[in-house]
NUZA-109574 format. One record per residue: x, y, z of N, C-alpha, C, CB in turn. Coordinates in Angstrom, 3 decimals, padded with zeros to 6 digits. Glycine has a CB too. Layout:
REM residues N
PT        npx        npy        npz       capx       capy       capz        cpx        cpy        cpz       cbpx       cbpy       cbpz
PT          X          Y          Z          X          Y          Z          X          Y          Z          X          Y          Z
...
REM end
This chain:
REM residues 142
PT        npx        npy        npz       capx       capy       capz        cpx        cpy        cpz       cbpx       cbpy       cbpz
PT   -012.004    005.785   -039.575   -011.986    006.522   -038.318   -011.371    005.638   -037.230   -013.423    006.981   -037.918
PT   -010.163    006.205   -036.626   -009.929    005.604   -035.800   -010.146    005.813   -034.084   -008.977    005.490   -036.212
PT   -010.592    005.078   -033.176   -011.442    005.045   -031.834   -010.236    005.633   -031.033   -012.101    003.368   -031.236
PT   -010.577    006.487   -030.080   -009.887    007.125   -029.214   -008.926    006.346   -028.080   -010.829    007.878   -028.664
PT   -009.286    004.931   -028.056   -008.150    004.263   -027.768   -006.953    004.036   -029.118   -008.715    002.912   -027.190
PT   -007.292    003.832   -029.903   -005.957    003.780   -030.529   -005.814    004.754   -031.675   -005.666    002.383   -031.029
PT   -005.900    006.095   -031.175   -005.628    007.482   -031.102   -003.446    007.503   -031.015   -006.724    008.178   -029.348
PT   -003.625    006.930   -029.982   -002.410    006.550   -029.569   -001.388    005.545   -029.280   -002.451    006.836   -029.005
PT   -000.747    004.770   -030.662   -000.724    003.523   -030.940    000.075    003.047   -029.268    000.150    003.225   -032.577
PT   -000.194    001.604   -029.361    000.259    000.519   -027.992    001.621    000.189   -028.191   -000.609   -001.057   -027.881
PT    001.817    000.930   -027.097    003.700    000.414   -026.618    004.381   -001.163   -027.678    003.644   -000.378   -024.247
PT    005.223   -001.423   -027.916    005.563   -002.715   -028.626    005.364   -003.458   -027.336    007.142   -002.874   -029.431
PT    005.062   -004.673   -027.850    004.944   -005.788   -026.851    005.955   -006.290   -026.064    004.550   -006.794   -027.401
PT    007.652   -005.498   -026.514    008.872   -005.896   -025.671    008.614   -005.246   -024.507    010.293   -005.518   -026.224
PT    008.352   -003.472   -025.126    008.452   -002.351   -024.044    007.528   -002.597   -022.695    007.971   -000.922   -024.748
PT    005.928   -003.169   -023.240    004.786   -003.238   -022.441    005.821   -004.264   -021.585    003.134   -003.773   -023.173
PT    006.234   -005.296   -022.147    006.399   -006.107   -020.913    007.567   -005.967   -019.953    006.415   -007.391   -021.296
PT    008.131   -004.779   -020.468    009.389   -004.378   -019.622    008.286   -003.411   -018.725    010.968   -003.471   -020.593
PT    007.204   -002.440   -019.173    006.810   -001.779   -018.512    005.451   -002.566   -017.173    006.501   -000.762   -019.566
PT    005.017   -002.974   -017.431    004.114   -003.473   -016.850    004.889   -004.167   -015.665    003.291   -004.268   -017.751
PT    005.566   -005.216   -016.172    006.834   -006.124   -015.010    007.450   -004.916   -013.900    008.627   -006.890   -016.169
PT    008.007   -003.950   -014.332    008.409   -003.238   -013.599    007.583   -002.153   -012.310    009.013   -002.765   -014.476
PT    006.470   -002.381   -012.939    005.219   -001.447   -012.031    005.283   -002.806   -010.704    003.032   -001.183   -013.189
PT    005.158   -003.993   -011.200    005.029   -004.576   -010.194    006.345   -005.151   -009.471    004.153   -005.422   -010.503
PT    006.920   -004.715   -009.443    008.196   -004.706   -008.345    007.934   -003.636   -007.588    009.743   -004.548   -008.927
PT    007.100   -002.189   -007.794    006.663   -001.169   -006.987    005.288   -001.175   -006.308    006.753   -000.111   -007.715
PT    004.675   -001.994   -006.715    003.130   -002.270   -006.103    002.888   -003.983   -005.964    001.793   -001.540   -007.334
PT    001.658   -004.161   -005.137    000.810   -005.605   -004.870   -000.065   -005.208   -004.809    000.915   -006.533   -003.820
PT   -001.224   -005.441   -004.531   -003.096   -005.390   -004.309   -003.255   -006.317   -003.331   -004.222   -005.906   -005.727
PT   -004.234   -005.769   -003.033   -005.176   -005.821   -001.688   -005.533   -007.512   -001.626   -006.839   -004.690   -001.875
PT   -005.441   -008.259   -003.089   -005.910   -009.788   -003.387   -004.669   -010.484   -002.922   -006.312   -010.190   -005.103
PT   -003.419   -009.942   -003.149   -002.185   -010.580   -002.739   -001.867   -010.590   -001.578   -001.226   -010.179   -003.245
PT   -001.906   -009.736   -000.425   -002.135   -009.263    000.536   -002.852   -009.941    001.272   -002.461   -008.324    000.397
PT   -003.708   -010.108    001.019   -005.232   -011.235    001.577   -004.623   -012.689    001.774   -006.771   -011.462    000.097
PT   -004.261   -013.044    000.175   -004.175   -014.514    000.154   -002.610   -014.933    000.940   -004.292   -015.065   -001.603
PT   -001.876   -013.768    001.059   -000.498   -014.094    001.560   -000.736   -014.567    003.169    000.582   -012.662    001.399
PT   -001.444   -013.652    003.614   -001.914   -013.902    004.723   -002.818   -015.070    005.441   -002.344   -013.025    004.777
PT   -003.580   -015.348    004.305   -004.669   -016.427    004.324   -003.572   -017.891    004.812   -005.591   -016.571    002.452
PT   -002.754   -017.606    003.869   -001.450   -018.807    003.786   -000.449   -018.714    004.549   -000.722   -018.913    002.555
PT   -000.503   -017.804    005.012    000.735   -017.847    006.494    001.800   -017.190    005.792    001.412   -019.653    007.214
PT    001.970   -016.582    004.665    002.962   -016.604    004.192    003.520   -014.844    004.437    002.741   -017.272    002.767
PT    003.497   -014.519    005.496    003.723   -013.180    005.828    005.226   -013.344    005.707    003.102   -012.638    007.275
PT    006.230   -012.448    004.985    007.397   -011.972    004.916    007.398   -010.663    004.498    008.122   -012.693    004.212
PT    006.450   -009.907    005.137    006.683   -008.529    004.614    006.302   -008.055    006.297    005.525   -007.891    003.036
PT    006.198   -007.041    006.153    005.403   -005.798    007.184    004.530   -004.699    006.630    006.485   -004.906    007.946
PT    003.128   -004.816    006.843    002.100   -003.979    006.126    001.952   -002.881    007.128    000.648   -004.759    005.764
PT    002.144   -001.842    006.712    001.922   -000.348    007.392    001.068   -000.169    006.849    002.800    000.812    007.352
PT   -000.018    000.627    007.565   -001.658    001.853    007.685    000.114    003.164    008.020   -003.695    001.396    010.091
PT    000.137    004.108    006.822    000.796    005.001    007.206   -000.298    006.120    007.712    001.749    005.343    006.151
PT   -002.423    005.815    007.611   -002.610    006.931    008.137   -002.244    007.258    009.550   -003.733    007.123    007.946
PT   -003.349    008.062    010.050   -002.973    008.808    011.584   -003.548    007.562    012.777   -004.081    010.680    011.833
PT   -003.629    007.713    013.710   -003.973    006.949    014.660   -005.361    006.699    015.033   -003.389    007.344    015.567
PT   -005.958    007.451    014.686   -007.299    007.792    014.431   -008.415    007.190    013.569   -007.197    008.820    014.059
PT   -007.625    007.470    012.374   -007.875    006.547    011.334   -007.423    004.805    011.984   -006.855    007.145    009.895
PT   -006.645    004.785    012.030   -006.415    003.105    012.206   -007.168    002.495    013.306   -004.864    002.705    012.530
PT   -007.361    003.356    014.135   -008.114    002.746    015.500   -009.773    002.517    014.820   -008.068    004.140    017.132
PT   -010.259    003.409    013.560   -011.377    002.903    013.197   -011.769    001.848    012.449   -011.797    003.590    012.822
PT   -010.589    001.338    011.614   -010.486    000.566    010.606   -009.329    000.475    010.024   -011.262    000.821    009.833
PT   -008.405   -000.988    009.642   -007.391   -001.161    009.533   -007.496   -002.581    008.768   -006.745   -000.949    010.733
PT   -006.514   -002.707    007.934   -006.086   -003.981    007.427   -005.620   -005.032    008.694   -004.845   -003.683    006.370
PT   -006.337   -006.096    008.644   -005.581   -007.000    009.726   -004.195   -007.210    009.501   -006.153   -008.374    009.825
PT   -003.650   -007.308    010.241   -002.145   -007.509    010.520   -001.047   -006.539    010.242   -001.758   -008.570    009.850
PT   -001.785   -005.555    009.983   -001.682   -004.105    009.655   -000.688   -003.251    011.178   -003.612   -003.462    009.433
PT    000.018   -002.790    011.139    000.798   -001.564    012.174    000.618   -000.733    011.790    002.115   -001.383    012.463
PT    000.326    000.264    012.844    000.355    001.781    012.426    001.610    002.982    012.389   -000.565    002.299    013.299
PT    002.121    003.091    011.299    003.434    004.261    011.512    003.210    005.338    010.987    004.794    003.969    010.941
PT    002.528    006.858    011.382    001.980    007.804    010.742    003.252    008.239    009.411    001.553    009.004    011.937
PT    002.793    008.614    009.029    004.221    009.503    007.955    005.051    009.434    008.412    004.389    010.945    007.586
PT    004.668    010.782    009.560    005.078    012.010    010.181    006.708    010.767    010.937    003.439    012.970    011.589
PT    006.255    009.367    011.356    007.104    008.713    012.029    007.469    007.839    011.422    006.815    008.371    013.032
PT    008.055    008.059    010.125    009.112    007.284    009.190    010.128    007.434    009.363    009.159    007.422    008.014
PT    010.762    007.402    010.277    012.145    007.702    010.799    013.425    006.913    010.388    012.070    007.579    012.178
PT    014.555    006.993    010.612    015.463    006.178    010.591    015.652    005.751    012.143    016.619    006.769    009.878
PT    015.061    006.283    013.293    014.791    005.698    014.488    013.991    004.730    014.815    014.508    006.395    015.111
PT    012.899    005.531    014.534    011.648    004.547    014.437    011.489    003.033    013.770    010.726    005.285    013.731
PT    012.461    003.363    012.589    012.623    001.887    011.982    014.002    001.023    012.412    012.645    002.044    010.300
PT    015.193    001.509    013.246    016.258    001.137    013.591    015.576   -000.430    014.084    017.024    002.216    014.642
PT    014.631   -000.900    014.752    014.477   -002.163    014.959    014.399   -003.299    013.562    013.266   -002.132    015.789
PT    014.432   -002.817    012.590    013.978   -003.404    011.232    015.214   -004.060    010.876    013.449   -002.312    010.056
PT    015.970   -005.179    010.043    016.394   -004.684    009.345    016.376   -004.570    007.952    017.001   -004.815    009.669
PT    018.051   -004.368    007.611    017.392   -003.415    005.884    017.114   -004.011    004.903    018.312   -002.453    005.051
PT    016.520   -005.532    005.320    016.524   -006.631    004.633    014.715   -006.692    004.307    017.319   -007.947    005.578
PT    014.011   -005.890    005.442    012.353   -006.047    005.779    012.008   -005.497    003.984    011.541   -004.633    007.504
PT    010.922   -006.304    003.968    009.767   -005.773    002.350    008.840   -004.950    003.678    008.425   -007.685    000.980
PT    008.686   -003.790    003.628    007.448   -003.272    003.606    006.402   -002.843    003.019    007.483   -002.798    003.905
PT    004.866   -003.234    003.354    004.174   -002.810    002.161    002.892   -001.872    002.743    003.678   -004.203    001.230
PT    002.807   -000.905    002.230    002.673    000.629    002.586    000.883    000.770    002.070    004.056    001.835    001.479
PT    000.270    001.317    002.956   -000.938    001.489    002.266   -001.525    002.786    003.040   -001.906    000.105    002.311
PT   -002.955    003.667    002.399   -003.153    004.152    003.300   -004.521    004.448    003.118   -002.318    005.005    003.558
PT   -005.347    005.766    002.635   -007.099    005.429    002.659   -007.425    004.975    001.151   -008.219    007.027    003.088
PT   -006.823    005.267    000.406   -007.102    005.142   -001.097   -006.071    005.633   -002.188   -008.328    005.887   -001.356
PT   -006.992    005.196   -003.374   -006.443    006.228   -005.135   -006.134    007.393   -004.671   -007.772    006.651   -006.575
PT   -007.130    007.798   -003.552   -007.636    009.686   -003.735   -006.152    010.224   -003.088   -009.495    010.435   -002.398
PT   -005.707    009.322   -001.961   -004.271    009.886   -001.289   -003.191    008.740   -001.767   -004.332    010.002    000.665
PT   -002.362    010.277   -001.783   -000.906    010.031   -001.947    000.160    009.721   -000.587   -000.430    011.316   -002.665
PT   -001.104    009.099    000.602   -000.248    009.136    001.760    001.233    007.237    001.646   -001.841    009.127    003.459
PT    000.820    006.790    000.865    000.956    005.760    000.814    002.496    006.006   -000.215   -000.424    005.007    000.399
PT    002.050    006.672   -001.019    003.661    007.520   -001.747    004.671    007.557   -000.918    003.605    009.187   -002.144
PT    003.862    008.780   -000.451    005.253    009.513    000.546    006.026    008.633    001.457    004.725    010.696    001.663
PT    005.421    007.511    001.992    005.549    007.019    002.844    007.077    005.581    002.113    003.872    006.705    003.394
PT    006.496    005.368    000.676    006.877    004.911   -000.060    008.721    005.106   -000.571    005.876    005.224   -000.737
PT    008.485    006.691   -000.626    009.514    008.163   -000.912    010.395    007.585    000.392    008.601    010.241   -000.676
PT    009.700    007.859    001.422    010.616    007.870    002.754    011.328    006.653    003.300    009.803    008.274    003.869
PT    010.709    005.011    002.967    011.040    004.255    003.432    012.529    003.525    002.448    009.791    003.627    003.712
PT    012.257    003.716    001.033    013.370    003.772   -000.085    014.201    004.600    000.186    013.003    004.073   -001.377
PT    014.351    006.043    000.948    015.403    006.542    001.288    016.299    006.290    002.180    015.207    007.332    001.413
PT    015.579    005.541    002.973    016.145    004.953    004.059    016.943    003.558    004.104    015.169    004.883    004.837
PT    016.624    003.288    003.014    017.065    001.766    002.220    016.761    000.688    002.451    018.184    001.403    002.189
PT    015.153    000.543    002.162    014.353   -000.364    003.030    013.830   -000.735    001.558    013.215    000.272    004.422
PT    013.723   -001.430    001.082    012.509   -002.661    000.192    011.123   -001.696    000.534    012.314   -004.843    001.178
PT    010.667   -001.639   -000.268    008.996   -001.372    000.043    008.354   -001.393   -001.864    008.687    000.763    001.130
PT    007.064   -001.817   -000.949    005.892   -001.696   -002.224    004.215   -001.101   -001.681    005.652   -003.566   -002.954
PT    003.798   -000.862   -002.401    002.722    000.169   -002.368    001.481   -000.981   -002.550    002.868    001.515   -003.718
PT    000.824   -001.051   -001.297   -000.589   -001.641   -001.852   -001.715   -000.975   -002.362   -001.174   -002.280   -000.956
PT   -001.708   -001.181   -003.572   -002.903   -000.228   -004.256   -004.262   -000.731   -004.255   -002.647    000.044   -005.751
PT   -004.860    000.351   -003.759   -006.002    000.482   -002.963   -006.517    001.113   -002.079   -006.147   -000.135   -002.607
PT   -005.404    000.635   -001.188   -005.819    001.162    000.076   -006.601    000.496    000.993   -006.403    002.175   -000.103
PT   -007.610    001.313    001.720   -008.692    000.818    002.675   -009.348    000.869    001.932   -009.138    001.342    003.840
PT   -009.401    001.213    000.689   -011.108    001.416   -000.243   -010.935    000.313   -000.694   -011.518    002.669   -001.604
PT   -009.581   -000.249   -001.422   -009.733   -001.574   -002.101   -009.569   -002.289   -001.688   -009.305   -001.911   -002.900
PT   -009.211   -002.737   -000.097   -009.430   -003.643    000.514   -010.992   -004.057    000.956   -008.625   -003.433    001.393
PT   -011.699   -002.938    001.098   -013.173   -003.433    001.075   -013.779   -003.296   -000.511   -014.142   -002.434    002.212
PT   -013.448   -002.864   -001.152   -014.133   -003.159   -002.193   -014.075   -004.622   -002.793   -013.769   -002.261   -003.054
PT   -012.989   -005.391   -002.179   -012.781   -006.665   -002.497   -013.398   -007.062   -001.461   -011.488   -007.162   -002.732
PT   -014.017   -006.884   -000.936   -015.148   -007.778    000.577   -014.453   -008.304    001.648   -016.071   -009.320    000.149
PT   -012.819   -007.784    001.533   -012.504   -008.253    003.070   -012.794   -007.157    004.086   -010.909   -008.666    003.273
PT   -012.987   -007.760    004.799   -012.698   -007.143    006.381   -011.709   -006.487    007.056   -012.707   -007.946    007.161
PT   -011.964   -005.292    007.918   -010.955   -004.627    008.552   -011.424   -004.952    010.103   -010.850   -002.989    008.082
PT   -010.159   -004.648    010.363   -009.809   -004.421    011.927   -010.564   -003.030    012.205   -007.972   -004.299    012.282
PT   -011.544   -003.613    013.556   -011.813   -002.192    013.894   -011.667   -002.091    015.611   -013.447   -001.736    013.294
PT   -011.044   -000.961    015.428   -010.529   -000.555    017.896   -011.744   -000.046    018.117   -008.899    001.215    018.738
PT   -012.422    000.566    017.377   -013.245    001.922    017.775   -014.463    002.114    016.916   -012.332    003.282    017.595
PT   -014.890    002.289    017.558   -016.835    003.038    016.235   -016.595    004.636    016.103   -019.243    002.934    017.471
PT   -016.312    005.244    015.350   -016.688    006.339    015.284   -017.041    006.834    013.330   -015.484    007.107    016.186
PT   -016.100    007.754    012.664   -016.411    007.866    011.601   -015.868    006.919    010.381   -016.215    009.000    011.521
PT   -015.937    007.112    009.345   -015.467    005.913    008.286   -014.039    005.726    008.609   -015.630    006.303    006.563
PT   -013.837    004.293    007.918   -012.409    003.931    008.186   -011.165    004.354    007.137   -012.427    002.430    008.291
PT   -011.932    005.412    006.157   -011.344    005.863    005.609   -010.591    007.080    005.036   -011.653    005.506    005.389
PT   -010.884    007.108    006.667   -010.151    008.860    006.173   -008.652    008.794    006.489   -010.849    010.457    007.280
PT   -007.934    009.715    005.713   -006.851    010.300    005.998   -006.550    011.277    006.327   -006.348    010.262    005.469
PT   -005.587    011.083    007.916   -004.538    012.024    008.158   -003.274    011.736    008.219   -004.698    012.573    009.132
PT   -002.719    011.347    006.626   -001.638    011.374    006.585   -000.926    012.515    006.144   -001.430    010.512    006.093
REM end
């Protein structure tokens, strides 16, 4: 009898490592993020793509806020097309961090997706930026 993991035999070990390598040229985590920062070693720009609302309650430090809605090719004209941005927004549960993802690659900007979010940034025990007390820091209106 064979166990429902290998139901479905494992990629060859060339493919996995073509596949796996390549996820991470599209994503970082919330641990990389942390320690980049810890070390001074900021060369990116981390966007909260939620709403304003959201960010004023809770935010990644060093975090800017650019809703979706203001992914512009205006809005970013101060950049240039050289910037890594790295995109986050309340969690797994939203895809605000995608889109945002979608929009900034169209524009021909470097970007990567911090997976997590605000959930996995506290689930790893760091700390957010907070402007304001009101409801969790994790909602989205993106």
């Amino acid at each position: 009898m064979v166990s429902l993991v290998r139901d479905i035999p494992a990629a060859p070990s060339a493919i996995a490592l073509m596949h796996f390598s390549n996820r991470l040229t599209f994503e970082t985590d919330c641990s990389d993020v942390f320690s980049s920062q810890e070390a001074g070693e900021i060369d990116f720009v981390l966007v909260d793509v939620r709403g304003p609302l959201a960010f004023e309650r809770g935010h990644v430090p060093g975090a800017i806020n650019i809703p979706n809605r203001l992914l512009t090719a205006a809005e970013l004209a101060i950049y240039p097309k050289t910037t890594l941005f790295v995109v986050y927004c309340a969690g797994p549960h939203c895809n605000g961090a995608n889109k945002a993802a979608v929009k900034l690659a169209a524009l021909g900007y470097p970007v990567k997706e911090m997976i997590g979010g605000v959930t996995g940034w506290l689930d790893e025990g760091f700390q957010l930026s907070v402007a304001q007390v009101g409801k969790t820091a994790i909602d989205c209106e993106c």
